[in-house]
C-alpha positions in Angstrom: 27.5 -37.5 16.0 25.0 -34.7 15.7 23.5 -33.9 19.1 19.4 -33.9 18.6 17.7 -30.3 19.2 15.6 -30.3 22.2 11.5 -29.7 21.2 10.6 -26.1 22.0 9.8 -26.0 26.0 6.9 -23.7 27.6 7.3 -21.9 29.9 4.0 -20.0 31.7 4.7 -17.1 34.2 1.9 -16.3 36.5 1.5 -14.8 40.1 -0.8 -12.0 41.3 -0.9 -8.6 39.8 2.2 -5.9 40.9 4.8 -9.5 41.2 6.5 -8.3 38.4 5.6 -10.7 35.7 5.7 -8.8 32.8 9.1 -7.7 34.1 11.0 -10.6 34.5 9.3 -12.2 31.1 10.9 -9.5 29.4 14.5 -9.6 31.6 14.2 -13.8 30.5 14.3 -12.3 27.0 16.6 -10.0 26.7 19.2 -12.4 28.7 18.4 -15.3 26.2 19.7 -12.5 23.8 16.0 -12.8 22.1 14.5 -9.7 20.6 12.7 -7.5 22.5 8.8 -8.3 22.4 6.3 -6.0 23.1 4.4 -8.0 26.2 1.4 -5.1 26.8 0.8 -3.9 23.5 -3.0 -4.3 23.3 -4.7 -1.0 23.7 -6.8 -2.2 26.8 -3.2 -3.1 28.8 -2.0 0.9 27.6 -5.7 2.4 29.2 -6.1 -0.1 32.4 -1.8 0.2 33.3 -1.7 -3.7 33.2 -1.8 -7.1 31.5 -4.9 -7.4 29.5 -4.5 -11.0 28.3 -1.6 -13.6 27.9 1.7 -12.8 25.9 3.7 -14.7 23.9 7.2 -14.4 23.0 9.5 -16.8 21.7 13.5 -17.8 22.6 16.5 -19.4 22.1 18.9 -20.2 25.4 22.1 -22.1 24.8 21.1 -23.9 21.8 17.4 -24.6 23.1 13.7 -23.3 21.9 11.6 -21.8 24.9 8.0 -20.1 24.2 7.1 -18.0 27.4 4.2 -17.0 28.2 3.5 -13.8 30.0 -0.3 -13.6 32.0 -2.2 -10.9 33.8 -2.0 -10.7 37.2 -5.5 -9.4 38.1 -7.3 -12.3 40.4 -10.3 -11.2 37.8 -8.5 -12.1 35.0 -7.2 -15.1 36.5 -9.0 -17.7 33.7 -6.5 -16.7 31.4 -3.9 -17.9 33.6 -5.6 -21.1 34.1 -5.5 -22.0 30.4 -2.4 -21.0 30.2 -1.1 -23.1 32.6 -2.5 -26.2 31.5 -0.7 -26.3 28.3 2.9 -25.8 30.0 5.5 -28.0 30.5 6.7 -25.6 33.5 5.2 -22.6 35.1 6.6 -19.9 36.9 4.8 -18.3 39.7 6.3 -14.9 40.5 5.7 -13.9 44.0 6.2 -10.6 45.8 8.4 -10.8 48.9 6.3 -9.3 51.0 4.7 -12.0 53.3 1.0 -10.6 54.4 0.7 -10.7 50.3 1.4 -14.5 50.0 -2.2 -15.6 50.3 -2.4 -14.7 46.3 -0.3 -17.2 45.6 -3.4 -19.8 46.2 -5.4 -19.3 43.5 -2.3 -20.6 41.1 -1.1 -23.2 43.6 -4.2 -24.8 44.1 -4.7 -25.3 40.7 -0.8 -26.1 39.9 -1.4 -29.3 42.4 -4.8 -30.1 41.4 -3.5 -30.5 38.0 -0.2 -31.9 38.7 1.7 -29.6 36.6 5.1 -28.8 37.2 6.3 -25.5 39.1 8.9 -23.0 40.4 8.6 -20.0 42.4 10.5 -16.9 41.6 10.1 -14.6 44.6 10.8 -11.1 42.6 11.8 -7.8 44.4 14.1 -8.9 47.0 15.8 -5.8 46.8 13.1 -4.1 48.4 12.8 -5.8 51.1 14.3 -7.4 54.6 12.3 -10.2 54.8 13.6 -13.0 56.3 13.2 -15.6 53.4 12.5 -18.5 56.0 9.4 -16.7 57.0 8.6 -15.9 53.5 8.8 -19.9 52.3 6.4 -20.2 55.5 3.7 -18.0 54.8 3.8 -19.5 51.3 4.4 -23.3 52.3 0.7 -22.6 53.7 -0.8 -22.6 50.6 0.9 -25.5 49.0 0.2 -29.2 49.1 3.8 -30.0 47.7 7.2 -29.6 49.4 8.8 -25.7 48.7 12.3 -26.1 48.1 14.2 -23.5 48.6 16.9 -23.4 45.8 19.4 -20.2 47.0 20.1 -19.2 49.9 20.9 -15.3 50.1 23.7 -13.5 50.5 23.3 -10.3 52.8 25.1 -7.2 53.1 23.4 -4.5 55.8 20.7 -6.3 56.1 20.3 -6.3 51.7 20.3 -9.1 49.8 23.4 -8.4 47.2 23.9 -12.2 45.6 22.9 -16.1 46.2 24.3 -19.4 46.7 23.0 -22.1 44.4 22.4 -25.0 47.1 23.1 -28.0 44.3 26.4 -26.4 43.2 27.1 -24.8 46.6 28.7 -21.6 44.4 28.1 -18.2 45.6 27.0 -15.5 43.4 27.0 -11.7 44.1 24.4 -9.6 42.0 26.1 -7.1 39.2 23.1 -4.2 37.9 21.9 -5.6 34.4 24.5 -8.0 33.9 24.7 -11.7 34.6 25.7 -12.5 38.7 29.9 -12.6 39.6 30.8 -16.1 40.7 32.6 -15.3 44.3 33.8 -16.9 47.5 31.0 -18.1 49.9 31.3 -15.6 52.7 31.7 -16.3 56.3 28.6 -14.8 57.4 26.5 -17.0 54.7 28.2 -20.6 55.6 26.4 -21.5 58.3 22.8 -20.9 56.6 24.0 -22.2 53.3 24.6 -25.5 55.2 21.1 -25.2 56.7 19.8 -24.6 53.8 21.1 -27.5 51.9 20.3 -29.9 54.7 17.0 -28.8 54.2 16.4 -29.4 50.5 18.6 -32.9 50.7 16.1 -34.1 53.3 12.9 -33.3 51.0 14.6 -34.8 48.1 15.3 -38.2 50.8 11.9 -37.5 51.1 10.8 -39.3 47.2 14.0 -41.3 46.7 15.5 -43.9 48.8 18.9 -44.0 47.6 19.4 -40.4 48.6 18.3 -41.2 52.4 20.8 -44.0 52.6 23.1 -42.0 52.1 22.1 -38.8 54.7 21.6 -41.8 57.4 25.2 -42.7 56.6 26.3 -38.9 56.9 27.8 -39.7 53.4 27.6 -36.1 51.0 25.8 -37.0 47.9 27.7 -35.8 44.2 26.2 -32.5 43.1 25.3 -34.6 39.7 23.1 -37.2 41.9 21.7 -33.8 43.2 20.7 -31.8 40.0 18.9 -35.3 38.5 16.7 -35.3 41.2 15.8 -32.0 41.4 15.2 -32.5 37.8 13.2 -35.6 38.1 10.8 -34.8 41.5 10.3 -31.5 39.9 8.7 -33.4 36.6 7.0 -35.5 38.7 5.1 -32.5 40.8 6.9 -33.9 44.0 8.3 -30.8 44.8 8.2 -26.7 44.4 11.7 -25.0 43.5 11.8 -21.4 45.1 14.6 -19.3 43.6 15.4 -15.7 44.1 15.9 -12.6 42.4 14.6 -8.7 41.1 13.6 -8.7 37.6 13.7 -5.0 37.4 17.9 -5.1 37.9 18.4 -8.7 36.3 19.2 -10.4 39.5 18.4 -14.5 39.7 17.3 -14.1 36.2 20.3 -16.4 34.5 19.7 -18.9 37.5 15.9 -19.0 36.8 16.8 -19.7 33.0 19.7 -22.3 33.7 17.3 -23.8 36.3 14.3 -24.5 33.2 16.8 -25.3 30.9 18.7 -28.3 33.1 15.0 -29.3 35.0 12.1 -28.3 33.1 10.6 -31.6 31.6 9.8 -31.7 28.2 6.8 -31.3 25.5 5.9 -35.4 25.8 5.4 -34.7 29.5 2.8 -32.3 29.2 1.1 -34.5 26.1 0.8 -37.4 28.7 -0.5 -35.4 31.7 -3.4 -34.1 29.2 -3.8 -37.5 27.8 -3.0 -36.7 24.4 -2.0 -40.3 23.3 -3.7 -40.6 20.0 -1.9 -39.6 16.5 1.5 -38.5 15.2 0.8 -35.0 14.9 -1.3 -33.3 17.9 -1.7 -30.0 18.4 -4.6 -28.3 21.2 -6.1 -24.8 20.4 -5.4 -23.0 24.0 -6.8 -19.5 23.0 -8.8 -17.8 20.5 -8.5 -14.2 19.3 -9.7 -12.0 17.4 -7.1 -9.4 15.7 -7.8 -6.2 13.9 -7.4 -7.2 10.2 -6.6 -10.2 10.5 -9.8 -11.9 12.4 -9.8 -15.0 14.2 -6.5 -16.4 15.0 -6.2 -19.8 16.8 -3.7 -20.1 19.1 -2.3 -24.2 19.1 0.5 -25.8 21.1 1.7 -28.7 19.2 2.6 -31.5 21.3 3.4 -33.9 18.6 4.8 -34.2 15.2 4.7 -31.2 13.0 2.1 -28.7 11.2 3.3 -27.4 7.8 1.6 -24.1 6.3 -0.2 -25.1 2.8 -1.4 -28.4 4.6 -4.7 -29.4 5.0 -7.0 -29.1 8.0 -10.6 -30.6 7.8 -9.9 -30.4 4.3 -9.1 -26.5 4.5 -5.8 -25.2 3.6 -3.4 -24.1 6.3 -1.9 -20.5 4.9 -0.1 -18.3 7.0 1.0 -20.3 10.1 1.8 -17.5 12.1 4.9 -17.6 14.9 4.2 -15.2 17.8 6.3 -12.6 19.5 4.7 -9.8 21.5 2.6 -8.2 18.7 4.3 -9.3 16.1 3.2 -12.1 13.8 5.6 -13.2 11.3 4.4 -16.5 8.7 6.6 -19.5 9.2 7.0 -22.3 7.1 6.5 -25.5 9.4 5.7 -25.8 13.5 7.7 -29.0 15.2 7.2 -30.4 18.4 6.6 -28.0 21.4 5.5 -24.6 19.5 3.2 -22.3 20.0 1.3 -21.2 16.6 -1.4 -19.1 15.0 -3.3 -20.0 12.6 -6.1 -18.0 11.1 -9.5 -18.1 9.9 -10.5 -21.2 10.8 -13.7 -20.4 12.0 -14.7 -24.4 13.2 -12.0 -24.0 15.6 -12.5 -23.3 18.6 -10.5 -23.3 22.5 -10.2 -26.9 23.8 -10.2 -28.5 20.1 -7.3 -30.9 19.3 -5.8 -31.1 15.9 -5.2 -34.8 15.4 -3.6 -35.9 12.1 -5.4 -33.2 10.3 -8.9 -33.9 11.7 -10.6 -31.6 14.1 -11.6 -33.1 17.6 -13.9 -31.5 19.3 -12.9 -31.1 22.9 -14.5 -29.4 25.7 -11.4 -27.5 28.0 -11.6 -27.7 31.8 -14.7 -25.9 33.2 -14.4 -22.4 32.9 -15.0 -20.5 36.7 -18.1 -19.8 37.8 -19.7 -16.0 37.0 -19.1 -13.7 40.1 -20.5 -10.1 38.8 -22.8 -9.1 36.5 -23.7 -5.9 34.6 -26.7 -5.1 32.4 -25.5 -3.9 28.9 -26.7 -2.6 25.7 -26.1 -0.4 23.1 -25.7 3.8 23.9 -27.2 3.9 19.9 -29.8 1.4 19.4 -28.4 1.1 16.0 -25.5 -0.4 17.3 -27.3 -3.6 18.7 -26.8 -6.6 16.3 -23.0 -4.9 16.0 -22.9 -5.4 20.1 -24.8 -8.8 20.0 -21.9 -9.8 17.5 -19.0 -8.4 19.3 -20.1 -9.8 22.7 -19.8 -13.3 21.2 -16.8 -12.3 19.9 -14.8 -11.1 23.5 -16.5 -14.2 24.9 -14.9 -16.4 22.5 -11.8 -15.1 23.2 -12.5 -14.8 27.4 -14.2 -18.0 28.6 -15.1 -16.2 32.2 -17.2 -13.8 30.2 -20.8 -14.9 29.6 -24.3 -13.2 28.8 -27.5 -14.2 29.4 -31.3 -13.0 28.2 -33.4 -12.2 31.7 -36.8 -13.3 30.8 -38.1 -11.4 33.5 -36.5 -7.8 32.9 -35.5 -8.2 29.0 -32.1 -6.9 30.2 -28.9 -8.6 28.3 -26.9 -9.4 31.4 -23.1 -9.4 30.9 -21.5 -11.9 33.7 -17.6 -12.1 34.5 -14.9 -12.1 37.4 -15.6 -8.6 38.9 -15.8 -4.7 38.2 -12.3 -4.5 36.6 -13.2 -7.6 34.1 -16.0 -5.9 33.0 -14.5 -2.6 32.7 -12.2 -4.1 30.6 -14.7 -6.1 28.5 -16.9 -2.5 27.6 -13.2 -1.5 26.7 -12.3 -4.3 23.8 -16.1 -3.7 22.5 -15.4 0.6 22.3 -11.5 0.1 21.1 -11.6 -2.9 19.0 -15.7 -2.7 17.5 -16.4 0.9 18.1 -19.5 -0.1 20.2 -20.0 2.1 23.0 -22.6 0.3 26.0 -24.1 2.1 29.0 -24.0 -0.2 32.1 -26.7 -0.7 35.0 -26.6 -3.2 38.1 -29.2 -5.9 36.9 -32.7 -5.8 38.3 -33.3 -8.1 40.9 -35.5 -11.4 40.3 -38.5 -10.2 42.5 -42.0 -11.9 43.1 -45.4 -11.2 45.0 -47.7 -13.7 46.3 -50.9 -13.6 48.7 -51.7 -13.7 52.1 -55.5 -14.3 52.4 -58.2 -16.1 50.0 -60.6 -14.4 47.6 -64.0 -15.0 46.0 -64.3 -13.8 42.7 -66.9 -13.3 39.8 -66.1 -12.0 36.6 -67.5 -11.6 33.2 -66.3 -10.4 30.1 -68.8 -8.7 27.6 -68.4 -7.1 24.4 -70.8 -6.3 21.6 -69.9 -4.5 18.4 -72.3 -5.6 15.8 -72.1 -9.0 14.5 -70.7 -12.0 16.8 -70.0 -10.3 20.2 -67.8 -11.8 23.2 -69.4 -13.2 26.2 -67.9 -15.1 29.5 -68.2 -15.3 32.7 -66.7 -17.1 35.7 -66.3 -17.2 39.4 -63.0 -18.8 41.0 -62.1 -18.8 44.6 -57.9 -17.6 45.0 -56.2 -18.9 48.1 -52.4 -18.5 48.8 -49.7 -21.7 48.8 -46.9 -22.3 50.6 -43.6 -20.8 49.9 -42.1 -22.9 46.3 -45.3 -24.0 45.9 -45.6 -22.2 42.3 -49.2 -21.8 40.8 -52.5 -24.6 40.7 -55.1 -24.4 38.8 -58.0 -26.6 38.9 -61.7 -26.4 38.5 -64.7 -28.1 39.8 -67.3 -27.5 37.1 -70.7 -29.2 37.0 -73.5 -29.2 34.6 -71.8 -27.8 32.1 -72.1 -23.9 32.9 -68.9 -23.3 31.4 -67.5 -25.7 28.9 -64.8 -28.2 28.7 -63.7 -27.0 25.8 -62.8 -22.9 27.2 -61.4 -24.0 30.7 -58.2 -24.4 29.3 -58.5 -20.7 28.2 -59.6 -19.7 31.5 -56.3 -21.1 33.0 -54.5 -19.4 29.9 -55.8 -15.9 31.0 -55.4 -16.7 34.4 -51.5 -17.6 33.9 -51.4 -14.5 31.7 -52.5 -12.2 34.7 -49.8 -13.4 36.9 -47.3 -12.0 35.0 -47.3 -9.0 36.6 -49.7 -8.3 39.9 -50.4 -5.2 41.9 -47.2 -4.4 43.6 -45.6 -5.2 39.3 -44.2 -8.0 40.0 -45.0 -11.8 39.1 -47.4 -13.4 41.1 -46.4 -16.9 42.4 -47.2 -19.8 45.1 -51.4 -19.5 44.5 -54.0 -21.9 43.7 -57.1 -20.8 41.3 -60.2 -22.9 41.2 -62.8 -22.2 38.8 -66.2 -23.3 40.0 -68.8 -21.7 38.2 -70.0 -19.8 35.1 -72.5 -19.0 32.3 -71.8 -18.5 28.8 -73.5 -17.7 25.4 -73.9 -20.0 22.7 -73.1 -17.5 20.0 -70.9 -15.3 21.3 -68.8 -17.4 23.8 -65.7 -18.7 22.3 -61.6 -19.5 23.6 -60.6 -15.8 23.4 -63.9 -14.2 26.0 -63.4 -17.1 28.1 -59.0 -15.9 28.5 -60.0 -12.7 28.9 -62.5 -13.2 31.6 -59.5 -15.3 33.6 -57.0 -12.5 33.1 -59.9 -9.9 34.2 -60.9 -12.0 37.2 -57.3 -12.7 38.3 -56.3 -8.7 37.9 -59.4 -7.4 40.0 -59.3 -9.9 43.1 -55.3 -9.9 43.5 -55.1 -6.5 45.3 -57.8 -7.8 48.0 -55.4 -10.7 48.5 -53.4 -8.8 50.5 -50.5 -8.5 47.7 -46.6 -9.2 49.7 -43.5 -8.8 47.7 -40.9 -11.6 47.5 -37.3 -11.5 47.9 -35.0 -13.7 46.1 -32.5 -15.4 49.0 -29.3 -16.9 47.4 -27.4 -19.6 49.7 -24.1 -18.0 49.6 -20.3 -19.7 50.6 -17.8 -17.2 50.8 -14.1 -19.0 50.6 -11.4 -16.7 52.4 -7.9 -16.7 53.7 -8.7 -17.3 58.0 -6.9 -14.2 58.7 -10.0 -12.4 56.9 -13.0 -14.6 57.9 -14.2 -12.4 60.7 -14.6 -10.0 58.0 -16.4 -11.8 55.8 -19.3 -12.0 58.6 -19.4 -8.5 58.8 -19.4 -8.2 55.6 -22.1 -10.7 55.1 -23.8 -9.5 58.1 -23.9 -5.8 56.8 -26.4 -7.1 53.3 -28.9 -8.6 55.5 -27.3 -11.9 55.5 -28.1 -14.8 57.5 -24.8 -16.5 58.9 -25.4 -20.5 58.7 -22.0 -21.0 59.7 -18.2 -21.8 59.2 -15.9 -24.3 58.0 -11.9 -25.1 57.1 -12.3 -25.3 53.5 -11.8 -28.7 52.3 -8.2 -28.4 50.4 -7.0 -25.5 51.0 -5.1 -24.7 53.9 -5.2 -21.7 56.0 -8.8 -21.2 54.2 -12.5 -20.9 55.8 -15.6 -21.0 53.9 -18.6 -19.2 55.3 -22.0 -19.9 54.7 -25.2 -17.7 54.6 -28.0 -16.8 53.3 -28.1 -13.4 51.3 -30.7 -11.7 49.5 -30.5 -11.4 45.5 -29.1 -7.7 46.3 -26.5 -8.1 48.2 -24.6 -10.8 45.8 -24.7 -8.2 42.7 -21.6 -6.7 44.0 -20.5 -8.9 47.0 -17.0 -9.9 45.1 -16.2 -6.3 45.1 -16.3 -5.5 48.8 -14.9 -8.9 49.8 -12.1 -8.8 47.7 -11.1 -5.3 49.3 -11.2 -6.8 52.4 -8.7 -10.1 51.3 -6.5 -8.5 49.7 -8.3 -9.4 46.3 -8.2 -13.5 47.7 -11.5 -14.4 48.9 -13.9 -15.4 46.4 -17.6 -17.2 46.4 -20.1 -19.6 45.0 -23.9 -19.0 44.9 -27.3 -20.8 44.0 -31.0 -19.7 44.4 -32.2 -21.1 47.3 -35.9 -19.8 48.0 -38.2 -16.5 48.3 -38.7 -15.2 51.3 -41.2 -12.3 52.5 -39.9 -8.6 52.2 -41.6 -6.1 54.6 -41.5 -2.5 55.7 -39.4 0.5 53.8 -37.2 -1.6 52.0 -40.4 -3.4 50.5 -42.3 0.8 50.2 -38.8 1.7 48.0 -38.6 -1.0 45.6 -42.7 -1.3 44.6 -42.6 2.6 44.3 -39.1 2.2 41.9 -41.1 -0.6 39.9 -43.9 2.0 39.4 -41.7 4.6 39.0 -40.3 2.5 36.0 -43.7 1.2 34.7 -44.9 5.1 34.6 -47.4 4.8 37.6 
């Protein structure tokens, strides 16, 4: 009887930038004897020295379909990832051996757990190092909620790891340079921590079955079989964390990473449960959009169930050119099954998060995209270019769901928001290499106010005659200041008719209009106007004399108001490994900021958050110095919280900038 091909498994590697990622994707595929695929081909991964965006390539090992998927390592490119991983049946998390740099690992564990998708660490570069892996599987057991299990134990020559013992099998293997390990006797010197070792991982498999415990309480030595099932079975289950070990550069631990998915990895009807996708025969998820020179928009789909055939109809529109992906290449395919990753083009309805259900488009929303850290202001070096920028920012931000823009009402400026300085580098990148837009760059102006410290008393009138129907108003209003949030009042406490009711809305129109910008140039906020007197001309009174006359009157008493500028405070929680949190004070400390305190952060251990209040300025580029500080770990969240008075120099410098700008 014919055996029944496995679906195609996937298989997402992630771990912080410099792990080796793109390394050991492309060692997988060159040991599954798959051609080579060009992981960094994009022109931005060529300029920046690193993964841009997620790779696909596609395998067969012994008889079975993998896709892998190779993402960027940058913490600011770290969405990517994210989306990545949710549509994997396994993902690998490549970690560097060195252990001050395990604290990156959080970012992808947290979510790993949070998400309960299954997981194995590869710790890469071994080679180059003498740490003692129990230390190593310490420092990274602190930013785990599940069980590591150490898989190997290694074999050491001088102080060098030179081969591994697989615990399950108990079979030693020593390291041979780009070939697959030599199967050798245990040695002497290893026997003693092998049998450590595999205590170890029996008691957190004991942990999650019963059976197995029986057995250890009876000192009874379970059968390798028993053994390899269950690290099969906890492993789909998210119960625990597989560590192997290896160096991708010289093809160590590579076959035993691949033999390791192949025999535990669950399978494509896993994932499709875990993301809920019960409906239909034939499911497929869009997990990515591009956009590819001559070709245009390409959806990226996983299909979790059934098949997708090219010719066949979806929404009604023909499927042509289902596209299979492998590095850069593209190559049309005649039918998808089960478990692959697709293209297909030019659908422009399509977009990340949508399920393909039978043929019908579901509109989905995907998981909540992270939260805008740093911001740039952005237009066009030619001003010809602008409706070419306006289109190509959509585009990039189709394509990157971290990348956002926004309109400031206040400044006009188009603001550009993302994950840092390097995410936004590389976003002014795509739109000079891939739309020939070239954009000049500013930090966006901050969201300043003015208000007033003392009351006024103020008469105005508004006069013009040019022949004909003339304008005539005039008013008097009393000005007085309002606490701080309080906004702007108007009210008026006319009698006998001296102006009226039909112009006091216009009044309040001018007024409102003269707030926009007050005598230090800056909106004027928290201040009640009352109008309580005026005279006007039956002829020559109308709506527009009576708006004018607010705006005049509102202009010429502000600057005896004694006019104070406003300084936007933002309540600020910095989230950072507790090694670094004294830093972070000083840090915060250093932009004026107002320490509130210090917590454990909830879920994630060996983490504070700190809390403070920070003004507008010193959030613009507050990821930046923090993340140079953490090891590129710590990260923040922000909201508005009030305005608060600005005095002295730093007030002089930024109303003498704003006039310097408005030509004064």
């Amino acid at each position: 009887m014919k055996e029944t091909m496995r679906a195609t498994r996937c298989a997402v590697l992630v771990g912080p930038q410099g792990a080796g990622k793109t390394t050991l994707a492309a060692a997988m595929i060159a040991r599954a004897g798959a051609q080579a695929a060009a992981l960094d081909a994009a022109p931005e991964a060529k300029e920046f020295g690193t993964t841009t965006e997620p790779n696909f390539a596609r395998a067969d090992y012994l008889g079975e379909k993998w896709t892998f998927i190779d993402c960027p390592g940058s913490i600011e490119l770290l969405q990517s990832s994210l989306d990545m991983m949710e549509a994997a049946d396994v993902v690998v998390v490549v970690a560097d051996p060195q252990i001050e740099r395990a604290g990156g690992l959080a970012h992808y564990l947290k979510r790993l757990d949070d998400s309960a998708i299954p997981h194995v660490i590869f710790v890469n570069r071994l080679d180059e190092t003498e740490t003692r892996i129990r230390d190593l599987m310490s420092a990274m057991q602190a930013h785990s909620s599940r069980p590591l299990v150490l898989r190997q134990a290694p074999i050491r020559e001088g102080g060098r790891i030179v081969g591994a013992v697989d615990l399950v099998s108990e079979r030693a293997w020593k390291y041979r340079e780009g070939a697959a390990s030599e199967l050798i006797a245990m040695p002497d010197s290893t026997k003693e921590r092998e049998r450590e070792a595999r205590a170890a991982l029996l008691d957190t498999l004991a942990d999650f079955d019963d059976a197995l415990m029986e057995q250890i309480l009876e000192d009874k030595a379970p059968a390798s079989e028993e053994v390899y099932r269950l690290m099969a079975k906890e492993l789909e289950d998210d119960l625990i964390v597989p560590v192997v070990l290896g160096s991708a550069s010289h093809g160590h631990g590579v076959t035993r990473l691949l033999k390791l998915l192949r025999h535990e990895a669950p399978s494509v009807d896993k994932a499709a449960a875990r993301l809920k996708l019960n409906g239909g025969a034939n499911v497929a998820s869009v997990i990515r959009t591009i956009y590819a020179p001559h070709a245009g928009k390409i959806s990226i789909a996983r299909l979790f169930k059934g098949s997708l055939k090219d010719g066949g109809a979806i929404d009604g529109a023909r499927l042509s050119g289902l596209l299979a992906l492998h590095g850069e290449a593209r190559s049309k395919i005649d039918h998808a099954d089960a478990g692959d990753v697709v293209g297909l083009p030019r659908f422009d309805q399509l977009a990340t998060g949508d399920l393909i259900v039978d043929g019908a488009i579901k509109k989905r929303r995907p998981p909540a995209a992270l939260t805008p850290l740093y911001a740039l202001a952005v237009r066009a070096k030619n001003e010809k270019d602008d409706v070419k920028l306006s289109a190509a920012l959509a585009k990039i931000i189709e394509e990157d769901r971290s990348l956002s823009t926004e309109r400031h009402g206040d400044t006009g400026e188009t603001v550009l928001k993302g994950q840092g300085d390097v995410h936004l580098r590389l976003a002014g990148a795509k739109l000079r290499m891939r739309y020939n837009v070239e954009i000049a760059t500013a930090s966006p102006k901050a969201s300043y106010r003015e208000t007033i410290k003392a009351p006024a008393d103020h008469h105005a009138r508004h006069k013009k005659q040019s022949g004909g129907h003339g304008q005539f108003a005039d008013i008097k209003v009393k000005i007085k200041p309002l606490g701080r949030g309080e906004g702007f009042k108007f009210d008026e406490i006319i009698h006998g008719g001296s102006v009226p009711r039909q112009f006091i809305p216009a009044v309040e129109a001018g007024v409102s209009e003269g707030l926009t910008a007050g005598p230090l140039g800056f909106p004027v906020v928290d201040l009640a106007v009352t109008l309580y007197d005026g005279q006007y001309h039956s002829v020559d009174s109308n709506e527009m004399s009576f708006k004018m006359a607010g705006r005049q009157a509102i202009r010429e008493a502000l600057p005896g108001c004694q006019p104070a500028l406003l300084e936007p405070i933002y309540h600020v929680v910095v989230h950072t490994p507790s090694a670094h949190t004294s830093k972070a004070h000083a840090v915060l400390s250093s932009r004026r900021g107002q320490i509130l305190g210090f917590d454990a952060r909830q879920g994630w251990p060996g983490w504070d958050s700190v809390t403070a209040l920070l003004p507008e300025p010193g959030v613009q580029d507050l990821i930046i110095e923090l993340r140079s500080i953490t090891q590129g770990s710590a990260t923040f969240e922000s909201r508005f919280d009030h305005y608060a008075e600005l005095h002295g120099r730093d007030a002089d410098k930024i109303v003498a900038e704003r006039r310097k700008e408005a030509g004064g």
